[in-house]
N, C-alpha and C positions, 0 to 999 in steps of 0.2 A: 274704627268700626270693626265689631266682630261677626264670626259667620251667621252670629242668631239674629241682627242687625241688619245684613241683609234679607234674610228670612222677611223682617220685618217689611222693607220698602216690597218684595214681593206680594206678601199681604195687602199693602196700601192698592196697588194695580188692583188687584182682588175686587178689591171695595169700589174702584170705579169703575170698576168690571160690570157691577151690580147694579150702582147707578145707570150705566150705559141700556143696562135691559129695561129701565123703571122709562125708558124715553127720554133720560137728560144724557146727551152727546158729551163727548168730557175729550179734553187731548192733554195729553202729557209728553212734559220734555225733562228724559232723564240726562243731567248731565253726569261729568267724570272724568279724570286726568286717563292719559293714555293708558290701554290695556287694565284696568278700572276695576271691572268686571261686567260693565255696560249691557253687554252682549250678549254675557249670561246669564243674568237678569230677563232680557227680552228673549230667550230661547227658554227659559223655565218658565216665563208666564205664556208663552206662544201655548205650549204645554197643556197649561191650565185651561185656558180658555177652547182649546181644540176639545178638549175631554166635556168643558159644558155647551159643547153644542152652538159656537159662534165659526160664524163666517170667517176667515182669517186672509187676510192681504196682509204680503209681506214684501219688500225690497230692500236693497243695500245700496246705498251711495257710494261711489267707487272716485278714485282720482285718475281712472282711466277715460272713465266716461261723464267727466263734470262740463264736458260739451258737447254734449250729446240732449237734443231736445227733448225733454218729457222721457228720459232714457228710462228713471225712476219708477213714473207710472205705468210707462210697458212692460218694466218685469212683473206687475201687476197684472196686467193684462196675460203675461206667457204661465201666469200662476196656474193652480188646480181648480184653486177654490170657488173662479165665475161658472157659471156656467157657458159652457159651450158660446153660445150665440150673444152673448153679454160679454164675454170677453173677445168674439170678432169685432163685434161693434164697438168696445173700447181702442183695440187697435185700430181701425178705421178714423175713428175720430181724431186717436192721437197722430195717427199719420196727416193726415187734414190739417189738425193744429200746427203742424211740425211745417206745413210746407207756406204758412205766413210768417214771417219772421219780425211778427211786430208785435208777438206774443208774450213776449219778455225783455226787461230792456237788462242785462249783465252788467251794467252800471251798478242798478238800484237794486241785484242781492236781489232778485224776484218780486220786489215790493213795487213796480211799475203800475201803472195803468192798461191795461189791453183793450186793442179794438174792438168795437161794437159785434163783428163776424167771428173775431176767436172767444170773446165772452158769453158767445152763442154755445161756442165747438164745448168751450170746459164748462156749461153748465148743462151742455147733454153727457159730458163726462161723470160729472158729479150725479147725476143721474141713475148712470150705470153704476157707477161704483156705491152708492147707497139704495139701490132698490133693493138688496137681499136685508136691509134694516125691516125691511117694512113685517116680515117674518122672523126672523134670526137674529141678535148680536152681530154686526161687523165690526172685528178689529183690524186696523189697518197700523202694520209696523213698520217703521223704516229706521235701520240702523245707518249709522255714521249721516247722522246729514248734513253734517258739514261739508259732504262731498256729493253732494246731489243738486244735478244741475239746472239752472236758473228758472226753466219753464217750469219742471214738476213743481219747485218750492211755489210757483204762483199759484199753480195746480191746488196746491197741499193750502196755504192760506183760503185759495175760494172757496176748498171741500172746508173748512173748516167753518165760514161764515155761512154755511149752507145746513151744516148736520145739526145743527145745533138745538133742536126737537126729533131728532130721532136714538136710535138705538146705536148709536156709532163711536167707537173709541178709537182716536188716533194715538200710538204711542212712537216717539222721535227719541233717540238716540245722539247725543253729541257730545264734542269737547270741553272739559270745563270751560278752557278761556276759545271763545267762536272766532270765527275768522272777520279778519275787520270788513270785508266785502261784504258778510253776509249780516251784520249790522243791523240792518234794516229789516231784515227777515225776521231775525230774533227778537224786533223791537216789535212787530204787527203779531207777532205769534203771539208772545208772552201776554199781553197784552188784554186777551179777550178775557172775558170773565172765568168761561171756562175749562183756562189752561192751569194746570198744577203741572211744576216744578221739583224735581226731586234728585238731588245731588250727593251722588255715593263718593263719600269720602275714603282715605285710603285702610287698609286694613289696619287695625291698632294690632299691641303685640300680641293683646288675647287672639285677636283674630288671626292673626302667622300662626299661635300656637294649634289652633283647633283646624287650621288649614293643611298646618304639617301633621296632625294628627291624622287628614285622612289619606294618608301616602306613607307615613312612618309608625313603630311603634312609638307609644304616651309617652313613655321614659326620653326616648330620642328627641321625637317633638318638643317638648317643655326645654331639652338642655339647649337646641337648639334654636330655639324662638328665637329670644333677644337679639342672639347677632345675627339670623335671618330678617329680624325686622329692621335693624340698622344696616343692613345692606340694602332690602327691597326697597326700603320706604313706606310698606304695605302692599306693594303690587301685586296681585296675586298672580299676573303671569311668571315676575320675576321668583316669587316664594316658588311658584312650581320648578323654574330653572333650577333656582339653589338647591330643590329638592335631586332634581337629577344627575347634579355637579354630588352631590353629598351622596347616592349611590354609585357614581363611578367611580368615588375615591375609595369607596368600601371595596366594590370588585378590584382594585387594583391595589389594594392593601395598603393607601398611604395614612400615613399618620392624620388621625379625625382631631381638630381643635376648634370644630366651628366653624373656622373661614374656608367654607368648601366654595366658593365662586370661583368658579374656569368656566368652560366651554362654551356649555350650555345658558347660565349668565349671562357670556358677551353678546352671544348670538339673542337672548328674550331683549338686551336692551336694544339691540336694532332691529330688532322686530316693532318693537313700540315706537321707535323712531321712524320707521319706514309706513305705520299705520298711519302718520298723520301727514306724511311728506315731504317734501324740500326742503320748505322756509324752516321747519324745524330741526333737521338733518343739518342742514348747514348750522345753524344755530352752534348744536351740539357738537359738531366738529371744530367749533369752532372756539370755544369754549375749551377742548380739547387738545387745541395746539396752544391758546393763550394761556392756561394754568388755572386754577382755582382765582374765586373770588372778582372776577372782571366786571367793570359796569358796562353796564348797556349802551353807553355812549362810546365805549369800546369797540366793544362787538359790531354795533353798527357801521364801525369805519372799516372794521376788518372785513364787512360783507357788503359792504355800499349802501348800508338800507338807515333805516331811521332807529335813533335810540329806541323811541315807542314802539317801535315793531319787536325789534329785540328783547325788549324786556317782556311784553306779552308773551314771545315763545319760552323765554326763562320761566316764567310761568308755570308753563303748557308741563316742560319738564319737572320742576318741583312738583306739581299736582300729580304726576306721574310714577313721581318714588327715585326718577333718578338721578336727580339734583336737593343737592342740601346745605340751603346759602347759598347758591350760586356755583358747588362745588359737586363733581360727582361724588358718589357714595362710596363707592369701588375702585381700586384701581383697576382691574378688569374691566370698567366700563368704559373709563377712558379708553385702555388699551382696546378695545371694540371698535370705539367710533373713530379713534386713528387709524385704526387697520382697517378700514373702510374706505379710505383715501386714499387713489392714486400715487406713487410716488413723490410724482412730479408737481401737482396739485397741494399735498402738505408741506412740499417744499417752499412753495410760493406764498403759501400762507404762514410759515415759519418767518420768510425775510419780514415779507409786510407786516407780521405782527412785531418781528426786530424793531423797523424804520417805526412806527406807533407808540413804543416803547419808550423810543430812546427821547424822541418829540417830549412822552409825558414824564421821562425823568427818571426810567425804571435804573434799578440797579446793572454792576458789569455783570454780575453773574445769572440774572436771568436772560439778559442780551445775549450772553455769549452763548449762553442756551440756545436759543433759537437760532442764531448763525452757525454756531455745529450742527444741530439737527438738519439746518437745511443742505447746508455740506454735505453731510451724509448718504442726504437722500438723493445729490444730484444736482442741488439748486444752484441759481445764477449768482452773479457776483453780487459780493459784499461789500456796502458804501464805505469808502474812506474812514470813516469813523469806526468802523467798528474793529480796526486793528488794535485801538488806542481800549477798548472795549475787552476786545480778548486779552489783550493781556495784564489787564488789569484784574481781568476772572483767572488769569491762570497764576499772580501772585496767590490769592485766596487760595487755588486748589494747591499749593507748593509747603502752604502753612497748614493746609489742612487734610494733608494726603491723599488729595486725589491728582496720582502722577499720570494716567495714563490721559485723564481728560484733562490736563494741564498743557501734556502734549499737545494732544488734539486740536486745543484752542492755539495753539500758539505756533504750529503748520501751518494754522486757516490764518492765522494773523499775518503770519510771512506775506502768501500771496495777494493779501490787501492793501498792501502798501509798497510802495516807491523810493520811501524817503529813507535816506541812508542811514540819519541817525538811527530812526525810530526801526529798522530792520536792525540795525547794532544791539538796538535795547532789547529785541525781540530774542535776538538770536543769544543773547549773554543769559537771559532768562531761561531758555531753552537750553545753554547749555547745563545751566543749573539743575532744571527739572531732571536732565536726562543724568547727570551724574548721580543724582540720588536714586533712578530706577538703575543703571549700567554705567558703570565711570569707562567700560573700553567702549561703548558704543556712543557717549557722550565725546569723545578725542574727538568725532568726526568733525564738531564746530568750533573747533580749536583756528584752524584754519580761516576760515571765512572774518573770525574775529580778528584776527593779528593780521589781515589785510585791514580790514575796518579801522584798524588802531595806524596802521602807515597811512590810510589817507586823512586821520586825525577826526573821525565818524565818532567814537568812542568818547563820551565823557566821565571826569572824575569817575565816579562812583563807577563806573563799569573797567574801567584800567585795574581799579582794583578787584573786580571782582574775579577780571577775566586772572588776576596775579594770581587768587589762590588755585589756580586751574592749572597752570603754568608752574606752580610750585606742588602741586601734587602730582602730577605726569611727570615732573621730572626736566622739565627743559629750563635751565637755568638760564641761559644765555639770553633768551627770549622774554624771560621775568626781571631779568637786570636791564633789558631794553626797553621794557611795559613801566618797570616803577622809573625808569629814568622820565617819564613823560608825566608823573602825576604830580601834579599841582600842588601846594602847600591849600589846607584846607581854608575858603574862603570865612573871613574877617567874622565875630560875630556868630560863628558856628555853635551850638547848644552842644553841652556836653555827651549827651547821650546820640543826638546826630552823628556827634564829630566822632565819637567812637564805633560807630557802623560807619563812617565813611573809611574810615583808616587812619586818622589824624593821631588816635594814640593808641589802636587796636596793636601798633610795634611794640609796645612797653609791658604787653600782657603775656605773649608765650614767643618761645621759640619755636613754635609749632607753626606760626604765620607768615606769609610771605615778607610782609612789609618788616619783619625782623630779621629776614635773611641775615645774617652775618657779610656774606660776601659783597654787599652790595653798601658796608657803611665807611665811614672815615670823608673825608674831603671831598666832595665832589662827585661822588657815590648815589646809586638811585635809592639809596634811602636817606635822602638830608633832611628831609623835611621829616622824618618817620623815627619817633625817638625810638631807643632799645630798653633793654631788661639793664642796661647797667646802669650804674647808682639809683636805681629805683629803689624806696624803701620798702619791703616789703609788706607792711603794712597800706601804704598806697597802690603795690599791683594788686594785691586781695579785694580793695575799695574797690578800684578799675572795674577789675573782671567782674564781681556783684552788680557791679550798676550795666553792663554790658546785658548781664544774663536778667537782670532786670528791666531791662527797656525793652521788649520784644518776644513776642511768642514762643516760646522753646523750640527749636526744629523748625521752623520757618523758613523766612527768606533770607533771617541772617544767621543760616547757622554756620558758617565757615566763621565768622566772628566769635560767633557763642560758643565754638567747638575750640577754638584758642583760649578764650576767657576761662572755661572748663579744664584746659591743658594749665594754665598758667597757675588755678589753685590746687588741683594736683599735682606737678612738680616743682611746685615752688614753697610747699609744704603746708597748704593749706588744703588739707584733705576734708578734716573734719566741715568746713565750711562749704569745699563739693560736696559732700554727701545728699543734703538737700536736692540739690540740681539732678543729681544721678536719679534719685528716686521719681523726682517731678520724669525727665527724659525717660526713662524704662515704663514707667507707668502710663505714658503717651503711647496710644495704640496705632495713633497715623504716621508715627515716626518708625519709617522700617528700612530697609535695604542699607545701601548705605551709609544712611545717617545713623543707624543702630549698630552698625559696624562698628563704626568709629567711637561714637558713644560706649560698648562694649570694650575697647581697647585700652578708652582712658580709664574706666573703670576698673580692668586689671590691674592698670597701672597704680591705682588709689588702691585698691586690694592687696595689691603685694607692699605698700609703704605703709598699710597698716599690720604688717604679717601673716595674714591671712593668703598663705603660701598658698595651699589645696585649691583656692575659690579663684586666688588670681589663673591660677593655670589652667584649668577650667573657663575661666571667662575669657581669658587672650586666645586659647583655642578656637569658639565657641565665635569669636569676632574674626582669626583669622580666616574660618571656614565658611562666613559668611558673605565671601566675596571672594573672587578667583583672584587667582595671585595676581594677574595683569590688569586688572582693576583697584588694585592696590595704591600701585605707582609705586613712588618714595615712599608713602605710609606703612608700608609692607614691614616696617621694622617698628615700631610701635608696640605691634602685637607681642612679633617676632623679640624686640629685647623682653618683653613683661616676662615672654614662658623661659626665655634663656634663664634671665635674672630666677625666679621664680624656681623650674628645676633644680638648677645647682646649688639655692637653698635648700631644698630638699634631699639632695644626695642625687638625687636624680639624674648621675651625669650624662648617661646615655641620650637622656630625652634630650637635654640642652644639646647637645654634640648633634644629634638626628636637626635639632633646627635651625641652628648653624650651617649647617649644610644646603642650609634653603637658598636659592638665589636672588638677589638682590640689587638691584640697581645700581650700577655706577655714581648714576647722580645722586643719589643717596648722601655719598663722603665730600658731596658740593654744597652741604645744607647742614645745619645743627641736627637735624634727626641723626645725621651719620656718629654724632657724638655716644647717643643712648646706645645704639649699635656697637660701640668701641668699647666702652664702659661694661656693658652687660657681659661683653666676650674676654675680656679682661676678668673681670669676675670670675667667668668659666675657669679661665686658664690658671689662675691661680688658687679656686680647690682643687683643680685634680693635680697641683704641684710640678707647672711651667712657668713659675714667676717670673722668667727671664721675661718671655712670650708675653706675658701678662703688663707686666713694668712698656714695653712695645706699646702695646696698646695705650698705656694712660699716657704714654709720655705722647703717640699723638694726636690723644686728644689736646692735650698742654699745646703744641705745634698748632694746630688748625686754631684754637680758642686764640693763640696770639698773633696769628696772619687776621683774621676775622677783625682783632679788636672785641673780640665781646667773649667775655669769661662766666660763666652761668656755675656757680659751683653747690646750687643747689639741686638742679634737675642732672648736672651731670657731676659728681665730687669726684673727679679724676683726680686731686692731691690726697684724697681719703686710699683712693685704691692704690697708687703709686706708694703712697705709704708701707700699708700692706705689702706691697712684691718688694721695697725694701726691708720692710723685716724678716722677711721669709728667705731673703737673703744674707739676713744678719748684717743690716747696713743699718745700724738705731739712728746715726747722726741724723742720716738722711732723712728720715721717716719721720724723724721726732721736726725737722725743720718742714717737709710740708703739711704734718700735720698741724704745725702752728700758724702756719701761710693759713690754712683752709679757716681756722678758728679765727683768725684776723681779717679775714674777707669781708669786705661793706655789704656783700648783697648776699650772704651769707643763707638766710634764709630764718625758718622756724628753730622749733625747740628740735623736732627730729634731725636735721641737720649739724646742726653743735654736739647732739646726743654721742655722733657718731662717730664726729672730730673726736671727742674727749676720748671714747674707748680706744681709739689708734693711738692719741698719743698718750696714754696711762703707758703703752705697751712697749713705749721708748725710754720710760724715766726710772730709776732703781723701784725695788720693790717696797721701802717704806714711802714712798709718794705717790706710790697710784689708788690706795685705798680713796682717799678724800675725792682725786679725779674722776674715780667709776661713781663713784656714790654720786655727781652732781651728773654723771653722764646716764646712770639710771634715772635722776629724777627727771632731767629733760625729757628723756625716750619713753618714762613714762606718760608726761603729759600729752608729747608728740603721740602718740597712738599706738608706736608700730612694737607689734608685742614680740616679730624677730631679731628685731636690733634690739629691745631690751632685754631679750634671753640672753646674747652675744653680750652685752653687755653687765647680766647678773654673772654668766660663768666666770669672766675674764675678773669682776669683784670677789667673788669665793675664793680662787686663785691668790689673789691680793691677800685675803684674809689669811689666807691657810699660810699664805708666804712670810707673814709676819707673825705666826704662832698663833693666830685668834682659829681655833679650827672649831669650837661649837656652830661661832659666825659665819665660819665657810661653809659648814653643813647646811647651816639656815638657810644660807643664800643657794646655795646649791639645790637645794628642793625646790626653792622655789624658780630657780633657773629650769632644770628640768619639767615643772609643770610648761611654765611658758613654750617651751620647745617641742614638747609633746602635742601640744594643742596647734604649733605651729607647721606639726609635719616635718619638723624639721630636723631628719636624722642623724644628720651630722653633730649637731648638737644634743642628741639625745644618748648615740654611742660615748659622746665627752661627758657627758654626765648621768654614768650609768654606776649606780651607787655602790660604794666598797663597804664589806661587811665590817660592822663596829664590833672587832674583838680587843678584849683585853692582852695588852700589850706581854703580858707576863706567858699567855696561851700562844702564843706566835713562833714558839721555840720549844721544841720537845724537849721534857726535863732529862731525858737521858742522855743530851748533845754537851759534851765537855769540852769545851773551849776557851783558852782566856780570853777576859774581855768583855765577856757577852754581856753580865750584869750591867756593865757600863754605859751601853747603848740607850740613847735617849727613847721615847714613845717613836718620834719621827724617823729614827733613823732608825729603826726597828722595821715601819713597815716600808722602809724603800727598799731595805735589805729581804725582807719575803718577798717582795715583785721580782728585784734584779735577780733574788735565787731562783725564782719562776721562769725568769729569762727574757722576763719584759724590759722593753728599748727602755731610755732614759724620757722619750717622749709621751712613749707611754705610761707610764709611772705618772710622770707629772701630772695628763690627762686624770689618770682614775684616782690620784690624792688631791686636784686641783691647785696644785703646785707648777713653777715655769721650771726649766729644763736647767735652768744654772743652780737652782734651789737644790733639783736630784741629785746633780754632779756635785755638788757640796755638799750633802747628805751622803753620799756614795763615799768622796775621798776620808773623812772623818769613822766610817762603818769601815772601810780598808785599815785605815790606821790601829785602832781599837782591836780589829780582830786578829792584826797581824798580815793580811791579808794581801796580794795585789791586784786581782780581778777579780770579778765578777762568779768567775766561774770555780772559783775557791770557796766560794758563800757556803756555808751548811745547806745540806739539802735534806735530809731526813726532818721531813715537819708534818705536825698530826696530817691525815687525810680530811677531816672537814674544813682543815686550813687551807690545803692545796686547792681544795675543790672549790672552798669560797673564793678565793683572792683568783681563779683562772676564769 
């Protein structure tokens, strides 16, 4: 309906305005949902008709006074409009009326019979009150009369079967949906010929727009309607609200988008709620702690009354603007009618709507809704069941990131229960939640749980969970006594079960408890829990896929999924993590420390694809994500990625500065302590401590064969041993673990082999490592990782240039240097920083007279301009990509020829663009 629509029904009053003066008596009953605009309707026609000259009686039905005898037609009587001594006499009469009380029977809603002596008293009432017809128009108004009590409506029915040849217009005001007591009223009212009926429906959106037109500028108005109208409903008290919520957000400068409902809003809907009363108020509260969309048969139980009742006030409120579907409009409305309710009182209606719930089968998470809230507020206890309730809301909230209400529920769960297991399940849950918002504030149920496990409270699945808690903190001793108790998984177990239970979640990383090393061989708490050895790798890659594929990402099983994730990462299936990395990063409920750790392994998968820069950056970025005592044992994860990662880059200082970081004892009681051993071994052997270095891999080698379990893809300590014995010039040795490593069953991917082949090229003479690099490039190229194929093109150049192929070596060498350039990788960028291509003939000033010198091959020409430069033998080798026995055989052959015995006999007068080039 718009504002020119009501215009209209004002006209229609008009018109029976008119009739009323021609001597046909007319009554109208205007209905309308609450606050409607009923009332302003009957105050603009009061208006009217005062200006032509009619009598006007008015009253208002109140719900203070709806027991109050004939209260109605006494405010008639206190009115202006009788005169004087017509309106004593009405009071009189009505006080007379007032003092038989057989004048109305409140059963019958006014519609009774009365005695022979009060049908006397109200028809010398009707009397008074229609003798100014006999002269004038009487209009006689009465707003809300659905609150006007029982005698007047009797009143009001006999003046009505009385006027009906005079000049008398009754206009009644009421609710759309009438109260079911008054039934009977509205049935004898409507009823006469001549009553007309007129029902103002809610404003449509033309009508919000022309409404907010007359309070805003047109422009405002218009952009404003729509969602004015979908919030009101049409109400026009609520449009005025909105109106006044939408100037104080102006004076207060907030951002305008249309949903201006605050203050003003909450307070118009309880105003309209408070217009009609009680039954409706409760309703509305009611509806307000239940949630959207409730039936009536609901409701009814939540307030002890009858479905029929309730859904007539659901009604009352749709007709009203502030229900739609059964839903409010606003969240502001809701939050109104709740904040309207005692604490105490919404609490109680929280349980009882819980207990009605759970009866009709509602899910945990709207139960566990309502037993938090009532938590909250103070409320009483929660039945037995609903610990079984919360916690089954707070797996949900764990998978879908909400930690803090997971907690919440799972406190309130604690105190609901008795029962030892189910406080075990509760509490393992809880330590879960809380390790993902604070793993140092999570240790405090460490405790509670490893009693729970001595009294034997704890089942399977929980031994294990409590394991990975116990292997992240660090307590060994106590994870060696947890997996001693866990059962082979029962007979029949489904694959993807059995690998969230732990049945073969050992075979996927070294990253998980149930692989612990220390705990296998004979009799060991991992007999039943196979490891990473003789796995083929192509089956742990399967494993860990179907792991990460049975289950939400970041859920409730991400300590599993967080292994299965480690296990394609260091076991050289990076490219296949990729996927999973981007699904986890791209999850916005996955944060603290589950992004931690996700962030770590990702460095880790960044630096094994050479992407130095990015992993250093990311192991940062994850270490600083979590305070170091929150870490645990994980603390080196990060810690080896940036170690490893720097000292590719040159970066010694960095690596050295994190090295320095502290770390866990029990760290070197776990395989993590391996990645940590390795990484620093790495370190010590660029900046040229190979003794130091060699220490290290050798015990890694020590622990890997006390353990029984030898991982030589996540960790290839015979790769780096190798390395410190070349660096010591011990080839035997090198060349024999780097063939152990290549001979290894669980060897791994193509980047693994890639890596083996380049150590041992660097063992065998120089006409046989050409073929070796070249199959150790193609591996490292497929494998991904673009800084062991850099390491791996220079070390081929070298080869080349060793065996006279020098065009080849160039080739290879450019394109060595791009890869290492891109890899940040300086070390390799200084070893192949390119020498100027002169003519071998321009390398020797023609004026230098010395025998021999024509002699001198291309090669030996320019070892002899470095060493006259007074570059080391290592160096040389570096800037021609030649090995260091190549130079000293180029060097003793340039001594022989020129006569010469050192170095420092070399000619030295050589053009200056020569010097300048080659320094």
């Amino acid at each position: 309906m718009t504002l020119v629509e009501r215009e209209v029904e004002l006209a229609a009053l008009g018109r029976l305005h008119e009739e009323c003066a021609r001597g046909r008596a007319q009554a109208v009953v205007i209905s309308g949902g609450v606050a409607s605009g009923k009332t302003e309707l009957l105050h603009a026609f009061a208006e009217q008709v005062v200006q032509r000259g009619a009598v006007l009686l008015s009253a208002t039905g109140s719900r203070a006074e709806r027991d109050v005898a004939f209260g109605v037609l006494g405010q008639l009587a206190h009115g202006t409009a009788l005169p004087g001594p017509a309106a004593r006499r009405l009071l009189d009469l009505l006080r007379a009326a007032g003092e038989d009380d057989t004048a109305a029977d409140p059963s019958t809603g006014g519609a009774s019979t009365i005695g022979a002596a009060n049908a006397r008293l109200l028809d010398e009432v009707c009397t008074v009150l229609l003798a100014p017809a006999a002269e004038r128009t009487v209009v006689l108004l009465v707003d809300d009369v659905q609150f006007v009590d029982d005698a007047s409506l009797q009143a009001l029915l006999y003046l009505q079967r009385r006027m009906r040849f005079t000049r008398t217009l009754v206009v009644l005001t009421e609710c759309a949906v009438p109260r079911p007591s008054r039934a009977a009223f509205h049935a004898e009212l409507t009823r006469q010929p001549n009553t007309t009926r007129l029902v103002l429906d809610p404003l449509s959106r033309e009508g919000v727009a022309e409404l907010l037109a007359t309070h805003l500028d047109p422009r405002t108005a218009a952009a404003l309607a729509p969602v004015h109208h979908a919030i009101s409903g049409g109400n026009p008290l609520l449009v005025t609200a909105l109106v006044e919520d939408h100037r104080a957000a102006v004076r207060a400068g907030r951002p305008l988008d249309g949903v201006t409902a605050g203050r003003e809003f909450g307070q118009g809907v309880l105003a309209c709620l408070h217009r009609w009363g009680p039954p409706v108020l409760q309703v509305a509260r009611a509806l307000a702690v239940l949630g959207e969309g409730r039936s009536p048969a609901l409701l009814g139980k939540l307030l002890d009354t009858t479905a029929d009742a309730a859904a007539q006030v659901v009604e009352v409120l749709e007709q009203a603007g502030l229900l739609d579907g059964g839903r409010f409009r606003h969240p502001v409305a809701r939050g109104a009618v709740l904040a309207s309710l005692a604490p105490a009182e919404r609490a109680g209606l929280h349980l009882k709507a819980a207990g009605l719930l759970h009866l009709d089968g509602a899910g945990p998470a709207e139960l566990a809704g309502h037993l938090t809230e009532a938590d909250a507020l103070g409320g009483g206890t929660v039945d037995r069941w609903g610990a079984d309730v919360l916690r089954r809301a707070a797996q949900d909230d764990l998978a879908t990131g909400r930690l803090d209400q997971a907690v919440r529920r799972l406190e309130l769960a604690l105190r609901c229960t008795t029962d030892d297991a189910e406080r075990a399940d509760i509490t393992t849950l809880l330590l879960r939640v809380e390790w993902v918002r604070n793993p140092s504030a999570a240790a405090a149920h460490l405790a509670p749980l490893l009693a729970a496990r001595d009294r034997g409270a704890l089942s399977r699945r929980n031994l294990l969970h409590l394991s990975e808690f116990l292997f992240w903190y660090g307590h060994i001793d106590q994870l060696t006594a947890t997996l001693a108790d866990v059962a082979p998984a029962p007979a029949g177990t489904g694959a993807a079960e059995a690998d969230h239970a732990g049945a073969r979640v050992g075979s996927l990383s070294f990253l998980h408890p149930t692989a612990l090393p220390a705990q296998a061989g004979p009799g060991g708490a991992g007999r039943d829990l196979p490891t990473t050895v003789g796995l083929r790798p192509a089956d742990l890659a399967a494993t860990a896929e179907r792991v990460l594929q049975s289950g939400r990402v970041g859920g409730y099983t991400f300590g599993t999924q967080a292994a299965a994730l480690a296990a394609l990462v260091y076991f050289d299936h990076v490219d296949r993590a990729g996927q999973w990395f981007e699904t986890l990063l791209a999850d916005s409920d996955l944060a603290d420390t589950r992004a931690a750790v996700v962030g770590a392994l990702r460095a880790e998968a960044l630096f094994r694809q050479g992407d130095l820069a990015e992993a250093t950056r990311q192991a940062r970025a994850a270490y600083e994500a979590l305070a170091p005592q929150s870490w645990g044992i994980a603390i080196v994860i990060p810690l080896a990625v940036g170690i490893a990662a720097h000292t590719a880059m040159g970066r010694h200082d960095e690596a050295a500065a994190l090295l320095r970081t502290p770390v866990p004892e029990a760290v070197f009681r776990t395989q993590l302590g391996l990645l940590y051993l390795y990484a620093r071994g790495q370190h010590l052997l660029a900046t040229d401590r190979a003794l130091a270095a060699l220490a290290d891999f050798d015990r890694c080698r020590e622990l890997a064969e006390v353990w029984h379990v030898d991982l030589p893809a996540p960790v290839p300590w015979r790769v780096g041993a190798a390395q410190a014995h070349l660096a010591l010039d011990d080839r035997e040795a090198a060349h024999a673990l780097a063939r152990q490593q290549l001979e290894h069953p669980a060897l791994g991917g193509d980047r693994g082999r890639g890596v083996a082949l380049r150590v041992l090229a660097a063992t065998v003479p120089a006409q046989r490592q050409v073929p070796i690099l070249r199959e150790s490039v193609e591996l490292l190229q497929a494998g991904g990782d673009k800084f062991e194929l850099a390491r791996a093109l220079l070390e081929l150049s070298n080869a080349h240039n060793a065996v006279g192929e020098c065009e080849t070596a160039r080739t290879v060498a450019r394109r060595a240097a791009q890869m290492a350039k891109g890899c940040q990788a300086e070390p390799l960028t200084l070893r192949l920083r390119p020498v100027r291509d002169l003519d071998p003939a321009e390398q020797w000033d023609e004026r230098v007279e010395h025998a021999g010198m024509a002699s001198l091959s291309e090669a030996e020409r320019r070892v002899a301009v470095l060493a006259a430069l007074g570059h080391t033998n290592r160096e040389i080798g570096v800037k021609l990509y030649i090995s260091v026995s190549t130079v000293e055989q180029h060097l003793t052959k340039v001594y022989r020829k020129l006569n010469v015995t050192r170095r420092t006999e070399l000619p030295v007068r050589l053009p200056r663009r020569l010097v300048a080039g080659q320094k």
